[in-house]
C-alpha positions as CSV (number, residue, x, y, z in Angstrom):
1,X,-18.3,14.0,-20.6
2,X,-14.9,12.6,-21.7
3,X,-14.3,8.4,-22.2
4,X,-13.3,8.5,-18.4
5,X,-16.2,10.4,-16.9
6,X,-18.5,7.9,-19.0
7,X,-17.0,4.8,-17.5
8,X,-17.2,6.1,-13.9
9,X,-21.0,7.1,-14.9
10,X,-21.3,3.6,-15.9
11,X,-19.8,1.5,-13.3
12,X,-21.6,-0.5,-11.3
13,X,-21.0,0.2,-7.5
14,X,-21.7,4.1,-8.9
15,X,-25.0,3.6,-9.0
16,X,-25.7,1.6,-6.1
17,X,-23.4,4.1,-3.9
18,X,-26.0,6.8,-5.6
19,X,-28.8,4.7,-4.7
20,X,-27.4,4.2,-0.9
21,X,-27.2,7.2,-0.6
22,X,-30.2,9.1,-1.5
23,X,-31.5,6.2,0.6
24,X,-30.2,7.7,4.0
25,X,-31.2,11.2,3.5
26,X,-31.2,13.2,6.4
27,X,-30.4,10.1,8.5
28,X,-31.6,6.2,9.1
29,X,-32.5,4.6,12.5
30,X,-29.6,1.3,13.1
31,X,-29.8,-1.6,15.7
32,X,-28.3,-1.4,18.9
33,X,-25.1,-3.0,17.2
34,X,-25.1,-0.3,15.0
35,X,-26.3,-2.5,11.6
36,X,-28.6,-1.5,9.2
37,X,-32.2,-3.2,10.4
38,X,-33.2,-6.1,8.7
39,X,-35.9,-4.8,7.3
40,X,-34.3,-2.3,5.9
41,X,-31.6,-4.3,4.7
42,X,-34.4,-6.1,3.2
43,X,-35.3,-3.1,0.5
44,X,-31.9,-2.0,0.0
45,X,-31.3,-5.5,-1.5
46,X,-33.7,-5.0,-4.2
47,X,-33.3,-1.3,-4.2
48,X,-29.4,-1.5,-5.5
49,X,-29.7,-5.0,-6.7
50,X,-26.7,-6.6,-4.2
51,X,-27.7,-10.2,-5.1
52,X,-27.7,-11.3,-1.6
53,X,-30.3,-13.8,-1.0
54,X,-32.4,-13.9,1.9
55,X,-33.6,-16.9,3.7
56,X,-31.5,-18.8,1.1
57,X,-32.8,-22.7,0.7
58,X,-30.4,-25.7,0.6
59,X,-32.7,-28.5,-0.5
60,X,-35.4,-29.0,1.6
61,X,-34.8,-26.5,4.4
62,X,-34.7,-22.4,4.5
63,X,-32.4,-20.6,6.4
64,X,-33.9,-17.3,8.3
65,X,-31.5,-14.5,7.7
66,X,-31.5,-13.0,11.2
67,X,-29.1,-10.0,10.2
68,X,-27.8,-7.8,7.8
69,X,-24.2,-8.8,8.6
70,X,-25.0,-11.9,6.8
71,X,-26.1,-9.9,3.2
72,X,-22.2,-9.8,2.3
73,X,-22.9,-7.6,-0.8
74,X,-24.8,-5.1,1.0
75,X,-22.4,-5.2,3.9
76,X,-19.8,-4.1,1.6
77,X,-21.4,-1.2,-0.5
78,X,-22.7,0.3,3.4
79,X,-18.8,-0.1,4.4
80,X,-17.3,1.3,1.1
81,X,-19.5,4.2,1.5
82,X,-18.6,4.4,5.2
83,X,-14.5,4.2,4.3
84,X,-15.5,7.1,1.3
85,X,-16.7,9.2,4.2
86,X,-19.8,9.2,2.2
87,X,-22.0,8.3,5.0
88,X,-21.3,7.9,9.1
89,X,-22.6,6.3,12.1
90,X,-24.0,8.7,14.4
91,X,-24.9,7.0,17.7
92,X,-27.7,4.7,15.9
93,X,-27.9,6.2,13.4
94,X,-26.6,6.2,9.5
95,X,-26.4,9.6,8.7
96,X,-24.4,11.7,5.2
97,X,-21.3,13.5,5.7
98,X,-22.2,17.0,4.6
99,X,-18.9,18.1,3.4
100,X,-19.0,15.3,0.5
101,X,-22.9,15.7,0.1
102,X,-21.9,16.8,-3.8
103,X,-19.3,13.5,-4.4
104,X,-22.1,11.1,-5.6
105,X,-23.0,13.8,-8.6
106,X,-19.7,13.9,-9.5
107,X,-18.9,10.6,-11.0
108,X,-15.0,10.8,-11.4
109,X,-14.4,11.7,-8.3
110,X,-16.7,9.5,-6.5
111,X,-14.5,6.5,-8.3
112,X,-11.2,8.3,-7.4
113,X,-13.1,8.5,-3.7
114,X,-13.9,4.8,-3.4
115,X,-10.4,3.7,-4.9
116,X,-8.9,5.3,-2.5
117,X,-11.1,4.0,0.3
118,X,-10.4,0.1,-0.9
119,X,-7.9,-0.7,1.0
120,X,-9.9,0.6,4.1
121,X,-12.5,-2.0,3.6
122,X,-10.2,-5.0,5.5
123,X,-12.2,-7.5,6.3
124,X,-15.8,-6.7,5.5
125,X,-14.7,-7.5,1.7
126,X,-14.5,-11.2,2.5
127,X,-16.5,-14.2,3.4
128,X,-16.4,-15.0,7.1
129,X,-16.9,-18.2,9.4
130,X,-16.3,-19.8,12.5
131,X,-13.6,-21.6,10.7
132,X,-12.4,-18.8,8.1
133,X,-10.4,-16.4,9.0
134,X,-8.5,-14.2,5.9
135,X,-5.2,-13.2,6.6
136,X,-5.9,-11.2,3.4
137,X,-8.3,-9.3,5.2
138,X,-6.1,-8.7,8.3
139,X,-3.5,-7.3,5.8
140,X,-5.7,-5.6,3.5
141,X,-4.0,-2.3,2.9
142,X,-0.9,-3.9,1.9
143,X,-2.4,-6.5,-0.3
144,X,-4.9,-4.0,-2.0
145,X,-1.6,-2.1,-2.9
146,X,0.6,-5.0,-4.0
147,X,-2.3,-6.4,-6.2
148,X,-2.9,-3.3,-8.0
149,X,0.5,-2.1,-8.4
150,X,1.0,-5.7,-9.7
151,X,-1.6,-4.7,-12.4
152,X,-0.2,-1.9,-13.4
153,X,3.0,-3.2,-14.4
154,X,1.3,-5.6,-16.6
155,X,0.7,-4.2,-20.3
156,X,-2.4,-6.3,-21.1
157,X,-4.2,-8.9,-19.1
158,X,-2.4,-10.1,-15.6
159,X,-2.9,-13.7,-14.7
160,X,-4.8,-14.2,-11.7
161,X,-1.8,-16.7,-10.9
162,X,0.4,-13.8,-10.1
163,X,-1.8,-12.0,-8.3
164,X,-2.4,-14.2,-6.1
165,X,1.2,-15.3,-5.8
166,X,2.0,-11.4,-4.7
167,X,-0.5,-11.8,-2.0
168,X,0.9,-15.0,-0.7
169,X,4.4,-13.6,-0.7
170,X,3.5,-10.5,1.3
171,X,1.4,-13.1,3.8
172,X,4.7,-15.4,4.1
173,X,6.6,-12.6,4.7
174,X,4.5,-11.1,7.6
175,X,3.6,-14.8,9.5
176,X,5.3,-17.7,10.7
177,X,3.9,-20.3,8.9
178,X,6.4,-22.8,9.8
179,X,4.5,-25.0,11.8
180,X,1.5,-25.3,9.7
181,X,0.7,-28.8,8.3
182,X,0.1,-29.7,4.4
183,X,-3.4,-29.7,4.9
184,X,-3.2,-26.5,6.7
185,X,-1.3,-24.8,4.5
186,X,-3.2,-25.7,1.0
187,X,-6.4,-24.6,3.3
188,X,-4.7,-21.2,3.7
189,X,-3.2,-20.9,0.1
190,X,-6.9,-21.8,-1.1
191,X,-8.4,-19.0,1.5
192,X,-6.0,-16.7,0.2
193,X,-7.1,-18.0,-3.6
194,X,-10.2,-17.1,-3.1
195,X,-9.9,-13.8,-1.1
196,X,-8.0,-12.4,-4.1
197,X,-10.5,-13.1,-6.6
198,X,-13.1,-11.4,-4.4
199,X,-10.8,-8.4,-4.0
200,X,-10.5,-8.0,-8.1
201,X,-13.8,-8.9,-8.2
202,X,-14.8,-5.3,-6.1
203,X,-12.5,-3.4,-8.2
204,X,-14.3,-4.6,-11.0
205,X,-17.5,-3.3,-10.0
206,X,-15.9,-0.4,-9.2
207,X,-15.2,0.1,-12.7
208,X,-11.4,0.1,-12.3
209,X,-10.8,-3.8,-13.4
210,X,-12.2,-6.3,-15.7
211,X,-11.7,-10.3,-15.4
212,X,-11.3,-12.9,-18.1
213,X,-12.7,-16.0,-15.6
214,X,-12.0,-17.9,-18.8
215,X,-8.3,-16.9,-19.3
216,X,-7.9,-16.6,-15.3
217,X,-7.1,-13.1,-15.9
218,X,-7.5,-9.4,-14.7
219,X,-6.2,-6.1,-16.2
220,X,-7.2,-2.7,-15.4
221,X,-9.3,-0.7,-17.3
222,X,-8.2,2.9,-19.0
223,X,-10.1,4.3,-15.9
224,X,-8.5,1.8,-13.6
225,X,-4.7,2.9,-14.9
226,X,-5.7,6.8,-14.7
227,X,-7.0,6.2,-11.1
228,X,-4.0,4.2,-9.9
229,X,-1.8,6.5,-11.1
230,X,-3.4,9.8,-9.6
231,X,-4.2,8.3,-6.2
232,X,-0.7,7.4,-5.9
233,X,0.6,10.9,-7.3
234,X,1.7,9.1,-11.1
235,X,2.8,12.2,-12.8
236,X,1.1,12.3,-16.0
237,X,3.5,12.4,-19.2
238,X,5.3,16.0,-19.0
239,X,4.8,16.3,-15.6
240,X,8.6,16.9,-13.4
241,X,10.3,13.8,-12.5
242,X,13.0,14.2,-10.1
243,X,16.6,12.0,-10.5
244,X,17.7,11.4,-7.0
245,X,21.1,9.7,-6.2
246,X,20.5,8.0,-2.3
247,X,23.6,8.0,-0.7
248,X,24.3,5.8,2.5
249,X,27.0,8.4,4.3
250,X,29.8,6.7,6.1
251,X,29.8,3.8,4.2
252,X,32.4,2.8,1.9
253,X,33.5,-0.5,1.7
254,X,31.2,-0.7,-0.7
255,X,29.8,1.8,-1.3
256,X,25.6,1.6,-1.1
257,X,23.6,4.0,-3.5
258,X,21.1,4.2,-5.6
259,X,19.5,6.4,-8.5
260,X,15.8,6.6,-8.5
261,X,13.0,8.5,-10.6
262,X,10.5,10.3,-8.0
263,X,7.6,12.5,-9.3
264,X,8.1,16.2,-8.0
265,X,4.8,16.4,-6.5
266,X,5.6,13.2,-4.0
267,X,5.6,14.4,-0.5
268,X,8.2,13.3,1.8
269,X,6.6,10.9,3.2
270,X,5.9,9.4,0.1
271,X,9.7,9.7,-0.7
272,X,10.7,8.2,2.6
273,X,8.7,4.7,1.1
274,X,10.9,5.2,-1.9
275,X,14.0,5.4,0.3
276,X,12.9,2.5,2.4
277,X,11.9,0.1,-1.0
278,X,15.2,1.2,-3.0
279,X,17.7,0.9,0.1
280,X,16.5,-2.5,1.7
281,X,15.1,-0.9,4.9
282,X,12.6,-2.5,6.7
283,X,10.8,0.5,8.0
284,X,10.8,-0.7,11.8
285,X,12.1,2.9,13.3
286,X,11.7,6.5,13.2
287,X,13.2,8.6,10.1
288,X,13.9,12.8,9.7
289,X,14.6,14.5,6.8
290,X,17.2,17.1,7.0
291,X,16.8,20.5,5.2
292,X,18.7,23.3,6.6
293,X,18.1,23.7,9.5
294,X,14.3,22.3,9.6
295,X,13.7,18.3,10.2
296,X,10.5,17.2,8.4
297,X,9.5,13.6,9.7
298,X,6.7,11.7,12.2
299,X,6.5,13.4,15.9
300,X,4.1,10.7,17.1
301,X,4.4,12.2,21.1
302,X,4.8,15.8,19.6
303,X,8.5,16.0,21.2
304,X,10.9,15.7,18.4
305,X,10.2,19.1,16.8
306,X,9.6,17.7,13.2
307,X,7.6,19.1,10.8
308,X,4.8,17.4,8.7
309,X,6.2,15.5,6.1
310,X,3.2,15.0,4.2
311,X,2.5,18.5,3.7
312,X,5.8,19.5,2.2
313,X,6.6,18.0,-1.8
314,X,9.9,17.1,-2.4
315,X,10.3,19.7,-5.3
316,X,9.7,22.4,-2.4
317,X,12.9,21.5,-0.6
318,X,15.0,20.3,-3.5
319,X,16.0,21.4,-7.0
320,X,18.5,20.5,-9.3
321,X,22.2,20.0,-7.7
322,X,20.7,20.4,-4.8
323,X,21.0,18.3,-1.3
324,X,18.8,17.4,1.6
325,X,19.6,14.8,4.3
326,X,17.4,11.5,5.5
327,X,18.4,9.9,9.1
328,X,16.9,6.3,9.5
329,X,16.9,4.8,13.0
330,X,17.6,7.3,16.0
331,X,19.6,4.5,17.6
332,X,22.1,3.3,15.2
333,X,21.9,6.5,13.1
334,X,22.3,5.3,9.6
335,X,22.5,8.7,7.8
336,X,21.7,9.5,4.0
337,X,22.4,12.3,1.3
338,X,19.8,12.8,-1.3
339,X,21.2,14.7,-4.2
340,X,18.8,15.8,-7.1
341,X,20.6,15.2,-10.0
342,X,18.2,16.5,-12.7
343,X,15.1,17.2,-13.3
344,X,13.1,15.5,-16.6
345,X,10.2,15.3,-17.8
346,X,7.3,12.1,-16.9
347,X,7.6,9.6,-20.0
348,X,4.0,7.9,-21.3
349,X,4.9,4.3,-20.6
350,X,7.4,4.7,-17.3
351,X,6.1,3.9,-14.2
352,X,6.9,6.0,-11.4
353,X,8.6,6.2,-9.1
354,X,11.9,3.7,-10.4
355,X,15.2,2.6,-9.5
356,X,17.5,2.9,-12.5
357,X,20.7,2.1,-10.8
358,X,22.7,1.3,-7.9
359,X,25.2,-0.4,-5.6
360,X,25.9,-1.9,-2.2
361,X,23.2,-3.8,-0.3
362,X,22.5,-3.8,3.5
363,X,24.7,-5.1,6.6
364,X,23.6,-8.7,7.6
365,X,20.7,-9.5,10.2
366,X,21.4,-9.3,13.9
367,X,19.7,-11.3,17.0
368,X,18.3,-7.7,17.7
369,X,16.4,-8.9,14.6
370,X,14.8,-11.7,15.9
371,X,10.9,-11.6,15.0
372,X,10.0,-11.2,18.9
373,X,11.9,-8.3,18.9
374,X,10.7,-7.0,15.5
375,X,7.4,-7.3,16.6
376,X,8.0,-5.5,20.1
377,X,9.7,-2.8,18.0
378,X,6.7,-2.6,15.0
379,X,4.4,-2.4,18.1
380,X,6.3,0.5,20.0
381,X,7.6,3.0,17.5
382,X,8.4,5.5,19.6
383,X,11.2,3.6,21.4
384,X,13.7,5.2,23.8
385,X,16.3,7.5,22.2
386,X,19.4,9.7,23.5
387,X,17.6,12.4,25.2
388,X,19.8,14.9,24.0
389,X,19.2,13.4,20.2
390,X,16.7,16.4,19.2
391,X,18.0,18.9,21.4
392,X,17.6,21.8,18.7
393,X,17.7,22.1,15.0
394,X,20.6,22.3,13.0
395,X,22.3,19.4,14.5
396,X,25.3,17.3,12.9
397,X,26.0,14.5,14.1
398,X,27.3,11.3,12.5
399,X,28.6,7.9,13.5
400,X,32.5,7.0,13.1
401,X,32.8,5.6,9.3
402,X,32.1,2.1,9.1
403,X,31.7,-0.6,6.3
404,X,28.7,-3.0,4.9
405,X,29.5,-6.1,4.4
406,X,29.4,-8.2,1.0
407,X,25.7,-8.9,-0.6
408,X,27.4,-12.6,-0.6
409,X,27.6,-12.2,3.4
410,X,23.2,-11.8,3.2
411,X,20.8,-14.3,4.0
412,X,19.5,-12.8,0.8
413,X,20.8,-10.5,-1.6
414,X,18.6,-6.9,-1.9
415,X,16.5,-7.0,-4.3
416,X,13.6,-4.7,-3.6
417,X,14.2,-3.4,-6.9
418,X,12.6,-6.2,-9.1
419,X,9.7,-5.8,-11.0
420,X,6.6,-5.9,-9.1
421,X,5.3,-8.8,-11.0
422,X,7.9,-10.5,-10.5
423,X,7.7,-14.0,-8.3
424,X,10.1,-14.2,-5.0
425,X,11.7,-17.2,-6.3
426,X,12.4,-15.7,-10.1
427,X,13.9,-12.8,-8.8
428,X,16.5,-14.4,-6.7
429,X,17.6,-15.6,-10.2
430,X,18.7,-12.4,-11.4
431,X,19.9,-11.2,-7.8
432,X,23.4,-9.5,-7.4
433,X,26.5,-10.4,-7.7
434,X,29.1,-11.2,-4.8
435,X,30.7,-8.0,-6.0
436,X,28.1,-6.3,-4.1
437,X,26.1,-4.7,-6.9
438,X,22.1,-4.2,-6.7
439,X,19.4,-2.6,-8.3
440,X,21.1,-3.1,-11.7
441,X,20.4,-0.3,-14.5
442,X,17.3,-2.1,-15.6
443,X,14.8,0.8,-14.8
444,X,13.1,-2.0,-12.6
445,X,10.1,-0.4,-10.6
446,X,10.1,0.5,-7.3
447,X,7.0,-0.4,-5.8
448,X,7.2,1.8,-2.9
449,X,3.5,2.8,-2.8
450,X,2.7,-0.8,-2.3
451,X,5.3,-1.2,1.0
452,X,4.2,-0.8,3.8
453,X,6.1,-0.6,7.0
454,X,7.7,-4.7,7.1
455,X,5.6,-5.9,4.1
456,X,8.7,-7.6,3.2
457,X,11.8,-9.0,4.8
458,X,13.8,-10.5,1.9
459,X,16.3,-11.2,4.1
460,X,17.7,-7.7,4.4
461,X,18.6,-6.1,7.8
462,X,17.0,-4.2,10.1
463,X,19.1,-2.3,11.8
């Protein structure tokens, strides 16, 4: 075994997953709510060693645990397993998937399989109430991301501090918290204290993490970094790296680019999250990508005639000097050139992918982007479009040139090319000029694995 494969051997949640699963077998009888049976749940306590207590005492009286839902450790090792498509629910029963039978005896992979299936685990990771509820549960996918691409950014220990600032930003930006008293809102900034310890706290019996509770700190582990990296398709150093110029057609007054390092094995829908971070797009409306004659891109309704975009890599329809084309928003048509203007080689301590330059920022908000209407839109993807928008491939069709305002003309400036550590407030510091320049040659990060579709609103337009 090599340092890595040890680790994974070693960690914590490997063994109990192990343990979980020999457990099941060929199958376990579940209540009629489809939960493991308390006495069950009452062996597998002591059998992986959860911690839960049962019929926990508080002074003089003992509370009766009347169900498994209320062992939180065990709840979330049977739903990790469940997300890992590890094990199933089959009627009422908890049965193993067949296909990944082998995973558990494979320690490496089993991590890389329960990284991956973190951000599934929503709100079974976190303490609930009557009076609790975690926002940081409701947005889990988009919170496990930003807190670990926050981690890898950080070349030693991260403080717990800016972690949870991250996930406070990304909660801001997705609720109106306007209205919400002081009391209310150092309630909810404690809740959302507390939810991401918990979260670092699961990665760290994955393996993946350690925390310093003394320092208030958390940094990922060798085998933390090397699973990030892979699950998100981190080229390793040597691997092709693609330089991409994103050009916003029909615009010139100024003009709105930007140059960004994308690994050659990201598929387009991976790139199209790049696009989206580096341009200031909010990623409320459909997108296609252009290549000859073929549009790769989401069909939701199965009428567009697009492709699969996450089955094609973006080194399989682009080389050097070569061009494809990216349409954003059916309606308004904002139309993009992506030209590939080399192709290098992954660097040891570069993370991937990264904006390196740039210009222009996006045109100002409209009433359209009112947060009724955003939400109507986010809820209904598939809105109407010109009927003869898709009528057969090869199509070229662009709006009359037009002009994007000023960055000075913004609510607030783009910027989604700061460093993902970097605190809302502290980037507006270095934000750009009224000349209309952003994403300055800094080789800033582009977290675009860890934004999701309106994690964050930054005051930049929708169109």
């Amino acid at each position: 075994m090599n340092d890595l494969e040890v680790a994974a051997e070693h960690a914590v949640l490997t063994g109990q997953i192990r343990s979980l699963v020999a457990w099941v077998g060929s199958g376990r009888k579940l209540t009629q709510t489809g939960r493991i049976g308390l006495v069950d749940a009452r062996h597998l306590v002591a059998l992986l060693g959860t911690g839960d207590t049962i019929d926990p005492q508080i002074g003089d009286r003992v509370f009766q645990t009347k169900s498994s839902e209320e062992l939180a450790h065990l709840t979330r090792i049977v739903e990790w397993a469940k997300a890992a498509r590890l094990v199933r629910v089959g009627g009422t029963r908890l049965v193993p998937v067949k296909k990944n039978a082998t995973l558990p005896d494979r320690p490496l992979d089993l991590v890389m399989a329960m990284f991956e299936a973190y951000p599934k685990l929503g709100k079974a990771l976190f303490p609930q109430g009557t009076y609790r509820q975690s926002l940081v549960g409701d947005q889990f996918r988009n919170v496990s991301e930003a807190l670990v691409t926050t981690m890898l950014a950080h070349v030693g220990p991260c403080p717990l501090s800016v972690l949870r600032a991250s996930a406070s930003d990304l909660i801001a930006d997705r609720y109106v918290l306007d209205g919400l008293s002081e009391q209310q809102l150092n309630f909810l900034r404690r809740t959302i204290d507390t939810d991401v310890s918990v979260a670092v706290a699961a990665l760290a019996v994955l393996g993946v993490a350690s925390v310093d509770e003394a320092q208030d700190t958390a940094e990922l582990t060798a085998l933390g970094r090397f699973t990030a990296k892979r699950s998100r398709g981190t080229p390793l150093p040597g691997e092709p790296v693609l330089q991409v110029r994103i050009t916003l057609l029909d615009v010139a007054d100024p003009p709105v680019w930007r140059r960004v390092l994308v690994p050659a094995a990201f598929s387009l829908d991976r790139v199209h999250r790049v696009i989206q971070a580096a341009m200031g797009w909010q990623n409320y409306h459909m997108h296609v990508f252009q290549v000859g004659e073929l549009g790769y891109g989401p069909d939701p309704e199965g009428m567009l005639g697009h492709l699969e975009e996450a089955k094609v890599q973006l080194a399989d329809v682009a080389g050097a000097g070569e061009r494809i084309g990216y349409e954003y928003d059916f309606g308004d048509s904002w139309e993009h050139e992506l030209l590939v203007e080399a192709c290098t080689k992954a660097e040891a301590h570069q993370a991937y992918p990264a904006c390196t330059a740039g210009e222009g920022a996006c045109r100002p908000r409209t009433p359209a982007d009112s947060p009724v209407t955003r939400d109507s839109r986010r809820s209904s993807p598939t809105r109407p479009v010109k009927s003869t928008r898709r009528c057969g491939p090869g199509r070229s069709r662009r709006p009359a040139a037009r002009s994007i305002p000023q960055a000075s003309t913004l609510p607030r400036p783009a910027q989604e090319c700061r460093p993902p550590d970097q605190p809302r407030h502290a980037a507006a510091a270095s934000s750009p000029s009224p000349t209309g320049r952003a994403c300055q040659p800094s080789a800033s990060t582009i977290c675009a694995t860890a934004l999701p579709a309106g994690a964050r609103r930054h005051g930049r337009t929708r169109t």
